[in-house]
N, CA, C and O atoms as a GROMACS GRO file, in nm:
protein
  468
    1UNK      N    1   0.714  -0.042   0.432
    1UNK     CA    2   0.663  -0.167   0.380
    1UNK      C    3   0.569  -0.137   0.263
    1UNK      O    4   0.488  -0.046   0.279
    2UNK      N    5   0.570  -0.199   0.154
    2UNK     CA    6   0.534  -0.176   0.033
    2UNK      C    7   0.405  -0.252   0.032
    2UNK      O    8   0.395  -0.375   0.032
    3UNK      N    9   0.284  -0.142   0.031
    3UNK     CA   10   0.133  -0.275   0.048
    3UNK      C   11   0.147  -0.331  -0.161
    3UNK      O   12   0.218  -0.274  -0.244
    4UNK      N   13   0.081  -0.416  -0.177
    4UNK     CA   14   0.020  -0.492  -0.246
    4UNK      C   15  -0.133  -0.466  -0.290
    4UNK      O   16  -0.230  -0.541  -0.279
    5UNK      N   17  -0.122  -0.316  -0.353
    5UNK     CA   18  -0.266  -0.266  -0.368
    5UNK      C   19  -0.351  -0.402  -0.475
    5UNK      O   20  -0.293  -0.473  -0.557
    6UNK      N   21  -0.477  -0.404  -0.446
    6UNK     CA   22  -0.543  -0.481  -0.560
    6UNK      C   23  -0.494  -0.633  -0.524
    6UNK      O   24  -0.527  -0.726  -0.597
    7UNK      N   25  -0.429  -0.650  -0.428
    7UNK     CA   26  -0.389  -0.814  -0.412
    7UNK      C   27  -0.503  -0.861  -0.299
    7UNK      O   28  -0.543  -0.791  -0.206
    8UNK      N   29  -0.539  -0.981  -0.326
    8UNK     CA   30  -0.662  -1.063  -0.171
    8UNK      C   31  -0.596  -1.054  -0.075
    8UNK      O   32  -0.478  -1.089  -0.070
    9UNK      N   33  -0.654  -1.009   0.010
    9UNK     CA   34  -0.630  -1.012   0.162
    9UNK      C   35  -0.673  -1.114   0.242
    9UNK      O   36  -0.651  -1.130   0.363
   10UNK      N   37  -0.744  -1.193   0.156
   10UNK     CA   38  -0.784  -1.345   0.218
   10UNK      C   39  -0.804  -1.442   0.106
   10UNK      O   40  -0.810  -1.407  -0.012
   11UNK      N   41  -0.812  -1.540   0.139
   11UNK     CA   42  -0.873  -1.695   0.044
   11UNK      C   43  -1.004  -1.665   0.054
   11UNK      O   44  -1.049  -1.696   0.164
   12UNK      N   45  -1.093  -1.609  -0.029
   12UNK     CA   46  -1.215  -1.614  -0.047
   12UNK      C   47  -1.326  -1.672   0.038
   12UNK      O   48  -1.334  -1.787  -0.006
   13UNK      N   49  -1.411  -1.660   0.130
   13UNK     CA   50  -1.491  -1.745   0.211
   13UNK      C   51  -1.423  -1.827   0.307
   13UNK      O   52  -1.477  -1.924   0.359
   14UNK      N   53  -1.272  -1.780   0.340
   14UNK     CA   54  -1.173  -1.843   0.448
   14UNK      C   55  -1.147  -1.759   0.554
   14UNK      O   56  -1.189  -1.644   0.540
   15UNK      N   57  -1.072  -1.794   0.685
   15UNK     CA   58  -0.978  -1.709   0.720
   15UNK      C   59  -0.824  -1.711   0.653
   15UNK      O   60  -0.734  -1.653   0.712
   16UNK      N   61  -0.803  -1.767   0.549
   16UNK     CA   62  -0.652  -1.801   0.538
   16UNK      C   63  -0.624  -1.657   0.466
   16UNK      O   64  -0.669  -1.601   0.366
   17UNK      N   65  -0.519  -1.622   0.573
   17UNK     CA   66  -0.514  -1.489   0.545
   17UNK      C   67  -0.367  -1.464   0.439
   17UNK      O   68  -0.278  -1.546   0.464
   18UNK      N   69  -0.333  -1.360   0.325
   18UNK     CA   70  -0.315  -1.364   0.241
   18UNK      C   71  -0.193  -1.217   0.213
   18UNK      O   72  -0.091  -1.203   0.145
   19UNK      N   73  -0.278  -1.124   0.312
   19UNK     CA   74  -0.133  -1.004   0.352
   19UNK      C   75  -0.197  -0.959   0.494
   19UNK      O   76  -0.306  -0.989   0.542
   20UNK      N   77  -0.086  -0.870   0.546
   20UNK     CA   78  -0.043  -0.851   0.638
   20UNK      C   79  -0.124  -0.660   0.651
   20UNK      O   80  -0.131  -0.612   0.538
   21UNK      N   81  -0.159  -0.595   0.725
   21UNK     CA   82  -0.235  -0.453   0.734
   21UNK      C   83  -0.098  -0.392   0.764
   21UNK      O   84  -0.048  -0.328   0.671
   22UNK      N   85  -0.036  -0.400   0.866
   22UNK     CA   86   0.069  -0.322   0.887
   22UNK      C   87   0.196  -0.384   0.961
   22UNK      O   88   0.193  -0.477   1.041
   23UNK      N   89   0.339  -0.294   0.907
   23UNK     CA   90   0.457  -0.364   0.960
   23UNK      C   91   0.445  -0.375   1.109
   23UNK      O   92   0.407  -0.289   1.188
   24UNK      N   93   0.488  -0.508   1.135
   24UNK     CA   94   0.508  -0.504   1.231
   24UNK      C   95   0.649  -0.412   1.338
   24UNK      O   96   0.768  -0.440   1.321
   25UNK      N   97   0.614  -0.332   1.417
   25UNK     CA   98   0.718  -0.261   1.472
   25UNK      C   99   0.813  -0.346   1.527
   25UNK      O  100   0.911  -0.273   1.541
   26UNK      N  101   0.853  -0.495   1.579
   26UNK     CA  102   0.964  -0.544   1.597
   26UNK      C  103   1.065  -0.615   1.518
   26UNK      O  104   1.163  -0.684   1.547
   27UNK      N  105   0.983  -0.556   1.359
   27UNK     CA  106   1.088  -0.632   1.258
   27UNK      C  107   0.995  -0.737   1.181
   27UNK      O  108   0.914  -0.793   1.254
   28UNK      N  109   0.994  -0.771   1.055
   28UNK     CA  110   0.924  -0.870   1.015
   28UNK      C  111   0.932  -0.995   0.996
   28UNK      O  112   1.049  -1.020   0.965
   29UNK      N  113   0.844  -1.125   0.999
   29UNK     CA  114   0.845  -1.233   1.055
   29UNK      C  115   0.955  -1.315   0.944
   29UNK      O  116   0.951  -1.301   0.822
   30UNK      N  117   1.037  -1.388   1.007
   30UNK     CA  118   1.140  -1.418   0.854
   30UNK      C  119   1.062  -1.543   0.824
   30UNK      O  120   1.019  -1.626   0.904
   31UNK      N  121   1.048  -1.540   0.640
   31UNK     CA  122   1.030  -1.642   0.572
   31UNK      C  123   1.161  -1.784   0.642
   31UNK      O  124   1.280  -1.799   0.671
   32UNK      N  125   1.065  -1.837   0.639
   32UNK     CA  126   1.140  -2.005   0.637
   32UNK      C  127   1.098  -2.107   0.522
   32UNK      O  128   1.035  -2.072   0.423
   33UNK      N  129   1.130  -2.203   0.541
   33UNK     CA  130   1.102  -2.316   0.438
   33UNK      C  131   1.023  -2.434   0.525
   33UNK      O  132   1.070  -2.520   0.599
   34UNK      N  133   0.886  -2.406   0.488
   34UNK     CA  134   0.783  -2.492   0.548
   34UNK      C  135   0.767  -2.606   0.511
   34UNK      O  136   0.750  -2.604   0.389
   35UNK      N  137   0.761  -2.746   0.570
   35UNK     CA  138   0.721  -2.881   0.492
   35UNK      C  139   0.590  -2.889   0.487
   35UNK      O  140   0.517  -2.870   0.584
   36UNK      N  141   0.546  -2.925   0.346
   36UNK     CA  142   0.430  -2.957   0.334
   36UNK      C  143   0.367  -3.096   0.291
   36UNK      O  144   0.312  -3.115   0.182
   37UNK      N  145   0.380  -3.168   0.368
   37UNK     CA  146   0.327  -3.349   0.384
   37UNK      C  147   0.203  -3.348   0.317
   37UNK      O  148   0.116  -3.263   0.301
   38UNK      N  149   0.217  -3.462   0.284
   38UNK     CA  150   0.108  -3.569   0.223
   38UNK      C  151  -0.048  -3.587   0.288
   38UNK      O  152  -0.153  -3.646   0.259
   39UNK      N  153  -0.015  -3.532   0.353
   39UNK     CA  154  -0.141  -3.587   0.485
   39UNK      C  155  -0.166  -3.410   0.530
   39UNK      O  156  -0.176  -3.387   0.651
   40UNK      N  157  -0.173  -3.318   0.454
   40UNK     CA  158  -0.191  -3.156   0.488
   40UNK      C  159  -0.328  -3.133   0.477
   40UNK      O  160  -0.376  -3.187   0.377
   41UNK      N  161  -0.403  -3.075   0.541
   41UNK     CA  162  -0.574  -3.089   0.526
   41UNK      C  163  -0.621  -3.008   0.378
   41UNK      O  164  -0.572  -2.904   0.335
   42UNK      N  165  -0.703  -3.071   0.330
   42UNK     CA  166  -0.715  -3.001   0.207
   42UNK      C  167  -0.779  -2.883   0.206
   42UNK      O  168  -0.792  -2.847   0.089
   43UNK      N  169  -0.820  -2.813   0.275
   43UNK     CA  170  -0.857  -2.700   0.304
   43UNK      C  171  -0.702  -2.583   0.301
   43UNK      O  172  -0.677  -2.470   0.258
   44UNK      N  173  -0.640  -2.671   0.362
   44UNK     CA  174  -0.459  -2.571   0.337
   44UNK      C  175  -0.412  -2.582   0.164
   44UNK      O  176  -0.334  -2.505   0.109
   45UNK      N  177  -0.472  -2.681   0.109
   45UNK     CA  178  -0.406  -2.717  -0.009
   45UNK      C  179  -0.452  -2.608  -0.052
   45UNK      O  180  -0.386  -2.506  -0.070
   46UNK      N  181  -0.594  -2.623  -0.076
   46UNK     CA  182  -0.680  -2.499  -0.157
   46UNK      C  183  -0.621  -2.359  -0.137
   46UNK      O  184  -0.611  -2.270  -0.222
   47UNK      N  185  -0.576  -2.357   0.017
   47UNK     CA  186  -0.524  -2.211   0.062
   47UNK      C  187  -0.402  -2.181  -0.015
   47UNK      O  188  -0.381  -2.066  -0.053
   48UNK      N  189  -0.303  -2.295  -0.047
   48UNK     CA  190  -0.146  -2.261  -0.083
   48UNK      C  191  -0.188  -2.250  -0.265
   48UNK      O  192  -0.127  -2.170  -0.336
   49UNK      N  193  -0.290  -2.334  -0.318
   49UNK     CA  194  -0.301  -2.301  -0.439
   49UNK      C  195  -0.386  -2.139  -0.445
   49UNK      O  196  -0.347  -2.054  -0.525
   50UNK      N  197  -0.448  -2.126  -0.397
   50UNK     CA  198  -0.534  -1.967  -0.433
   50UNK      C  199  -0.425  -1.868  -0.398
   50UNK      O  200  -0.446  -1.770  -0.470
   51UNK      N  201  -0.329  -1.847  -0.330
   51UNK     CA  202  -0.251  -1.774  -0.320
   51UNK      C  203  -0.135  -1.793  -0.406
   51UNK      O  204  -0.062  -1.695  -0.420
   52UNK      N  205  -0.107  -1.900  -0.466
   52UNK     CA  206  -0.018  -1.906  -0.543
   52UNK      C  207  -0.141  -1.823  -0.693
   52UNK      O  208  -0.113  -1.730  -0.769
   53UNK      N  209  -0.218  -1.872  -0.686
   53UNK     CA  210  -0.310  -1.795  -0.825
   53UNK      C  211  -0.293  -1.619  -0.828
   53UNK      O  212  -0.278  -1.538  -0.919
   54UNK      N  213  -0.305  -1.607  -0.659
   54UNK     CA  214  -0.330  -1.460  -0.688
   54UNK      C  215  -0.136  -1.424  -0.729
   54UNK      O  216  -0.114  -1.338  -0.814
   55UNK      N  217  -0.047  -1.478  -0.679
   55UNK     CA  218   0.079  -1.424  -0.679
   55UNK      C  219   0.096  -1.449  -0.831
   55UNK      O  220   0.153  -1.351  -0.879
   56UNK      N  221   0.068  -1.545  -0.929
   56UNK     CA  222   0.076  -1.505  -1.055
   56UNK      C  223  -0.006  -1.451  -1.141
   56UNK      O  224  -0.006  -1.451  -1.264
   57UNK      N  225  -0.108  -1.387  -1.030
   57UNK     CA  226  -0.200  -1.315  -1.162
   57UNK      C  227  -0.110  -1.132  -1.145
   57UNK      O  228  -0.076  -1.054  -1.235
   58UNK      N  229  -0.100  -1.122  -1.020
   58UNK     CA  230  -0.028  -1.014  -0.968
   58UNK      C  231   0.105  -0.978  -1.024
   58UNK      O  232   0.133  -0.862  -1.056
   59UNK      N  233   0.168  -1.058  -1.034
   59UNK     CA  234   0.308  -1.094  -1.049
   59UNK      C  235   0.412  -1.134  -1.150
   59UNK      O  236   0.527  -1.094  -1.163
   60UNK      N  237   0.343  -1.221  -1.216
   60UNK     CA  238   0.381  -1.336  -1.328
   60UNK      C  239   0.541  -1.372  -1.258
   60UNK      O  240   0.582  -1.385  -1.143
   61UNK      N  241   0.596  -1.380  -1.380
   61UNK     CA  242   0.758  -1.454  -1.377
   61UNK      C  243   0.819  -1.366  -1.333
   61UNK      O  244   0.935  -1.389  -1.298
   62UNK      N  245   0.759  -1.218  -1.316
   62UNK     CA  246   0.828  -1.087  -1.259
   62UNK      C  247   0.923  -1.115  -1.142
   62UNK      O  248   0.910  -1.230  -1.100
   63UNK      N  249   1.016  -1.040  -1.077
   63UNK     CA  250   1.048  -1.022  -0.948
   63UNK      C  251   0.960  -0.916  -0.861
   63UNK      O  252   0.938  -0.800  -0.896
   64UNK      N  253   0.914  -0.979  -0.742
   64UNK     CA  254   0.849  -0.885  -0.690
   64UNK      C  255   0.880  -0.894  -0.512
   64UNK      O  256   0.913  -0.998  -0.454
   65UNK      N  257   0.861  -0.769  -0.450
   65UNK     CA  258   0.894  -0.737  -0.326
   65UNK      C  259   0.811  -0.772  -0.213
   65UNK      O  260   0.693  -0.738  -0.217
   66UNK      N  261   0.863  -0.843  -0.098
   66UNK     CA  262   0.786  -0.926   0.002
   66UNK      C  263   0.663  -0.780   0.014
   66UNK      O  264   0.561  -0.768  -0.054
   67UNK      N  265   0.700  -0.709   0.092
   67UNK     CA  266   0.618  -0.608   0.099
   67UNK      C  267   0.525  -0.650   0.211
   67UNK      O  268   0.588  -0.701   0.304
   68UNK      N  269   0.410  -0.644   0.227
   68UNK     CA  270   0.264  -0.673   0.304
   68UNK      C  271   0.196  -0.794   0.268
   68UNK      O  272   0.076  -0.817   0.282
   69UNK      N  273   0.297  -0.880   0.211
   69UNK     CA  274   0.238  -1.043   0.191
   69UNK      C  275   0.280  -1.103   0.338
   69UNK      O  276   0.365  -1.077   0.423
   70UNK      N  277   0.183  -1.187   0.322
   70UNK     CA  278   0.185  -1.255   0.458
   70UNK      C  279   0.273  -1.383   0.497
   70UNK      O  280   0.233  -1.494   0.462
   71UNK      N  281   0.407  -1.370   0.578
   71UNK     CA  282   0.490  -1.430   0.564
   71UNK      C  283   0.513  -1.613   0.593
   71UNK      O  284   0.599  -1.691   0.553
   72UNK      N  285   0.380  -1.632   0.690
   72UNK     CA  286   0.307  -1.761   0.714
   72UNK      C  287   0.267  -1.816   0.588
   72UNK      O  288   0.305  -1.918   0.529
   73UNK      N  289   0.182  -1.726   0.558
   73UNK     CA  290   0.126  -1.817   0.362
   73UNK      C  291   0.304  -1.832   0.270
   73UNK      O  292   0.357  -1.934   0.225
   74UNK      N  293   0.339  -1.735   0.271
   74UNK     CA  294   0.493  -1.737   0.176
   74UNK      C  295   0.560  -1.820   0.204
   74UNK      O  296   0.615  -1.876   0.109
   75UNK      N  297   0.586  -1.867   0.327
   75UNK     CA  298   0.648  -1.983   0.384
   75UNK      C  299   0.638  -2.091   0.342
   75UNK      O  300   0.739  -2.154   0.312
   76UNK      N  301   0.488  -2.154   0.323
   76UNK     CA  302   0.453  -2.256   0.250
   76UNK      C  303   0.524  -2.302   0.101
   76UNK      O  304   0.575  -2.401   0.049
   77UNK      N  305   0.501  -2.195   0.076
   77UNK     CA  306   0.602  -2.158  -0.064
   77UNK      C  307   0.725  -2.144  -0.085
   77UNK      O  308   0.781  -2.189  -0.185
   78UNK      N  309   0.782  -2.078   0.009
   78UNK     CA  310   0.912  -2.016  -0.010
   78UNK      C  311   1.024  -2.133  -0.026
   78UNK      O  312   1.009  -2.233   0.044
   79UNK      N  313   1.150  -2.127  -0.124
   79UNK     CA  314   1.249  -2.220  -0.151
   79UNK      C  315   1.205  -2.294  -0.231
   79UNK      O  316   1.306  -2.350  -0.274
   80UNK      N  317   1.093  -2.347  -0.299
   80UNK     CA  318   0.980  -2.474  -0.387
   80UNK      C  319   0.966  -2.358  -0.521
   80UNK      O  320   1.043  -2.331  -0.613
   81UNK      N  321   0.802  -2.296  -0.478
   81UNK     CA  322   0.792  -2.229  -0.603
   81UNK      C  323   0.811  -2.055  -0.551
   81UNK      O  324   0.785  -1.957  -0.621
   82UNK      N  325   0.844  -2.054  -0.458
   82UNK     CA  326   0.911  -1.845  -0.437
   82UNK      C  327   0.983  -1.898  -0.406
   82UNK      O  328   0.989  -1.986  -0.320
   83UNK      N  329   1.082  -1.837  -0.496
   83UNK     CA  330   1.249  -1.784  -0.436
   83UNK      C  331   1.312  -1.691  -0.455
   83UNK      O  332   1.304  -1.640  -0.567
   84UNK      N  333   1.406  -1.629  -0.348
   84UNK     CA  334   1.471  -1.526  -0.339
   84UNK      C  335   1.537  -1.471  -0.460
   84UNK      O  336   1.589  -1.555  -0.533
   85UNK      N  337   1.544  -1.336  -0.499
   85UNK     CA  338   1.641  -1.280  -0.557
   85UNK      C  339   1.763  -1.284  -0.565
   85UNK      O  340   1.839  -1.332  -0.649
   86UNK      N  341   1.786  -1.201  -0.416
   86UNK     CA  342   1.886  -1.180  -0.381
   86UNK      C  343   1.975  -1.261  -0.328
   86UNK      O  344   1.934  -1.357  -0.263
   87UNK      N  345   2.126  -1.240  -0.345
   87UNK     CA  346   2.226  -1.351  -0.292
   87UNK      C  347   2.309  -1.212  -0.217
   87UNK      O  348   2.321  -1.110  -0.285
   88UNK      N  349   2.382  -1.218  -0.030
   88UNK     CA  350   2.314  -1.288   0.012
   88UNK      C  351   2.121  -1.241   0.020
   88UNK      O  352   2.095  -1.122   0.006
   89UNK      N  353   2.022  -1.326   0.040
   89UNK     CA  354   1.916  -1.310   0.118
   89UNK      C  355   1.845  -1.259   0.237
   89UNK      O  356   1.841  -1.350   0.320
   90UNK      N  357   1.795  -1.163   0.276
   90UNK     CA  358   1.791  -1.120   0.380
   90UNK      C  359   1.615  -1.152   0.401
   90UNK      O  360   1.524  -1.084   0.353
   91UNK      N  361   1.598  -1.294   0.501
   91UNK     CA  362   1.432  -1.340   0.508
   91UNK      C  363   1.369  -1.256   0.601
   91UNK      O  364   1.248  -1.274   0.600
   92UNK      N  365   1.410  -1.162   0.692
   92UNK     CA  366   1.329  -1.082   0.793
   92UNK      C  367   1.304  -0.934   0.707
   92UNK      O  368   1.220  -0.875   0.775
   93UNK      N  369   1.329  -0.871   0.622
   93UNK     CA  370   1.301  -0.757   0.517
   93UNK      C  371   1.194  -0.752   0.436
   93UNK      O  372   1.189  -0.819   0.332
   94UNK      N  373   1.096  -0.672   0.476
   94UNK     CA  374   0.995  -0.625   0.387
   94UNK      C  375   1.027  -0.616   0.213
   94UNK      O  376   0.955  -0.647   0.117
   95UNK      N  377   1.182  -0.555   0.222
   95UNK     CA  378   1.162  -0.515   0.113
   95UNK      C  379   1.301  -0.608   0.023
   95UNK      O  380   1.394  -0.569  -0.048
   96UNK      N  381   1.257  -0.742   0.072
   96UNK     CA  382   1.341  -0.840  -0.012
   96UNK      C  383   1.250  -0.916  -0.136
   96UNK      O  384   1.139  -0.968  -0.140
   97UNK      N  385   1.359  -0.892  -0.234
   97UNK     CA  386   1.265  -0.965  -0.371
   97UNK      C  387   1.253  -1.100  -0.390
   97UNK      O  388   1.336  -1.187  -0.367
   98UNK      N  389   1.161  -1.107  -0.428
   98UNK     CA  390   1.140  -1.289  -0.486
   98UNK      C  391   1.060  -1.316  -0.596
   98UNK      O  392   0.975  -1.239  -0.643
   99UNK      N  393   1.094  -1.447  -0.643
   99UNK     CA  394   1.039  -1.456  -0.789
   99UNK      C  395   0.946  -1.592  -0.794
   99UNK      O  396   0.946  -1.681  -0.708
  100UNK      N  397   0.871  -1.588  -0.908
  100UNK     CA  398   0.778  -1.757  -0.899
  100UNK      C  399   0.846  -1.857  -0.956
  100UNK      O  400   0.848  -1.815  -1.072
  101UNK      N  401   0.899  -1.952  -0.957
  101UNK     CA  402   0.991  -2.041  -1.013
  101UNK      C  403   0.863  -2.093  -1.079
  101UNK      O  404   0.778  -2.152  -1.012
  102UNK      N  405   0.848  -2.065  -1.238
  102UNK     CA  406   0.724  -2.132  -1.303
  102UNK      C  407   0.735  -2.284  -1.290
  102UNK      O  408   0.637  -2.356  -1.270
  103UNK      N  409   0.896  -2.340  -1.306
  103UNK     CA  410   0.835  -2.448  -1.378
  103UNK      C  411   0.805  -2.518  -1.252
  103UNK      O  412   0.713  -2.599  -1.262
  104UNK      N  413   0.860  -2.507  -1.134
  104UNK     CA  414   0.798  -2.560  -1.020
  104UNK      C  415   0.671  -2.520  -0.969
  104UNK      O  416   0.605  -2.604  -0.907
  105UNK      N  417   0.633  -2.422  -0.983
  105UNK     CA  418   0.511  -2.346  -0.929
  105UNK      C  419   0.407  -2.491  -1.049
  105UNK      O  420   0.303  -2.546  -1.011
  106UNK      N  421   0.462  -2.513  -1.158
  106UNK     CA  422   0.325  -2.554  -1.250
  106UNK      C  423   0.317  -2.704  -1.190
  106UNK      O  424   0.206  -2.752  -1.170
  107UNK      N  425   0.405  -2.759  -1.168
  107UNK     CA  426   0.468  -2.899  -1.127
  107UNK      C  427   0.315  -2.893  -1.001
  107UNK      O  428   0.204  -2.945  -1.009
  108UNK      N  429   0.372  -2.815  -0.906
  108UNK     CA  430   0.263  -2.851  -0.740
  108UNK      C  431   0.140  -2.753  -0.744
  108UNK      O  432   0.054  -2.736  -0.658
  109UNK      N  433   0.155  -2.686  -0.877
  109UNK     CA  434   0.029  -2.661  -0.876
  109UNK      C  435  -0.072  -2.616  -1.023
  109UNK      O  436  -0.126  -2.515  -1.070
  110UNK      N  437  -0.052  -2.786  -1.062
  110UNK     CA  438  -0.123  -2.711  -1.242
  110UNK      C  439  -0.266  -2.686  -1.237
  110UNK      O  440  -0.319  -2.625  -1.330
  111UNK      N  441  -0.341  -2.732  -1.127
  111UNK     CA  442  -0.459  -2.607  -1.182
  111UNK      C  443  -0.507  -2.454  -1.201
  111UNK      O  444  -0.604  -2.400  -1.253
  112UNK      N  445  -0.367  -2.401  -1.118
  112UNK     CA  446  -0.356  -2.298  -1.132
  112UNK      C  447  -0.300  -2.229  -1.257
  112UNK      O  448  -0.304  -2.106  -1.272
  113UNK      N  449  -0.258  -2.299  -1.329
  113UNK     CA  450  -0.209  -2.255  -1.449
  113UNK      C  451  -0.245  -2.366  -1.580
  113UNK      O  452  -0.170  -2.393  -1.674
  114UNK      N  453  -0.404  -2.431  -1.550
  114UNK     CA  454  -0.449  -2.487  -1.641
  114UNK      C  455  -0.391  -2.567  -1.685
  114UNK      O  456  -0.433  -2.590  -1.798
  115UNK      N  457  -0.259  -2.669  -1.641
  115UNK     CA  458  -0.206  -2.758  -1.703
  115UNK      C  459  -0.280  -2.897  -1.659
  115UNK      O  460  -0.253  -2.998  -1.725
  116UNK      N  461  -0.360  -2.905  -1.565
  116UNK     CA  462  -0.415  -3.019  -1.524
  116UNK      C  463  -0.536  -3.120  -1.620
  116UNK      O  464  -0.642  -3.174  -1.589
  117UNK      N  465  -0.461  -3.113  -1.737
  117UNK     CA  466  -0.517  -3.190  -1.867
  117UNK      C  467  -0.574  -3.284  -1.852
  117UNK      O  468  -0.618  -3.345  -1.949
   0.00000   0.00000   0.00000
């Protein structure tokens, strides 16, 4: 499993945790596609935007490898603004790629990318 040197390991002054310390020995947790409603406490909002900040300060438009990101936070994300590389997809693999879909990533989250004019 590929750590994420130099990436947050948390949301700043949170528990919302951000990567993972070590593989888990029964296989890793598969990304799904999480709904995220209208009515989500804003304390999660803040969480899905600061992690989306750190994944494009880390990252940009790059492809980059699940690795020791934390597959609960990615979830939130995953299918919206992360999506898979690969076709087929394999969501239980450490070492499956995914990319930031900018123009969606800017859409649900322009303060992270200063578009919130």
């Amino acid at each position: 499993m590929l750590k994420h040197r130099g990436f947050p390991g948390r949301m700043p002054g949170s528990d919302f945790q951000f990567t993972i310390r070590r593989a888990n020995p029964k296989g890793a947790t598969p990304l799904v596609r999480r709904e995220r409603y209208r009515d989500r406490r804003p304390a999660d909002r803040r969480a899905d935007a600061a992690f989306m900040a750190a994944l494009w300060e880390a990252f940009g438009d790059q492809p980059f490898e699940r690795g020791n990101l934390d597959a609960g936070r990615l979830s939130w994300l995953f299918g919206r603004e992360v999506l898979p590389v690969d076709d087929p997809f394999d969501p239980e693999s450490y070492e499956a790629l995914l990319v930031i879909d900018e123009t969606a990533a800017r859409v649900a989250f322009p303060e992270v990318f200063g578009d919130d004019a």
